[in-house]
C-alpha positions, 0 to 999 in steps of 0.5 A: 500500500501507498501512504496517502499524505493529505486528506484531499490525496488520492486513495488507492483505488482513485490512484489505480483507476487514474494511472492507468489512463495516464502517459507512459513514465519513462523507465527510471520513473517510480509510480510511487513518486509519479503519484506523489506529483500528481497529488502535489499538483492536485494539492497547489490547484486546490488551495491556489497556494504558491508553487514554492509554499508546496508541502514538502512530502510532494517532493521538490516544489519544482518537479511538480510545477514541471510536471503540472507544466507539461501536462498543462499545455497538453 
């Protein structure tokens, strides 16, 4: 089981549902720390809080801001 960090994260059967219809990752990419992005990026869209204001547990404020990024423009 994945730990879930904030009461508005992803559970693990919306994790399971949404990873399946997400890109491919790349190869040294984990799901684990894929689905820690996503929920960073779920966690700024929510509360409209500053990129850098990010809780930590989501990883580096600038990994999840380049992954909202690039899914932005798609």
């Amino acid at each position: 089981m994945i730990a879930v960090w904030g009461r508005g994260d992803l559970s693990d059967e919306q994790w399971s549902v949404l990873e399946s219809l997400l890109p491919v990752a790349g190869v040294h990419r984990m799901s684990a720390g894929r689905r820690r992005l996503v929920d960073g990026v779920r966690w700024r869209v929510r509360t409209g809080a500053p990129w850098r204001d990010l809780p930590g547990e989501y990883g580096p404020w600038q990994s999840v801001y380049g992954l909202f990024r690039r899914w932005h423009l798609l």
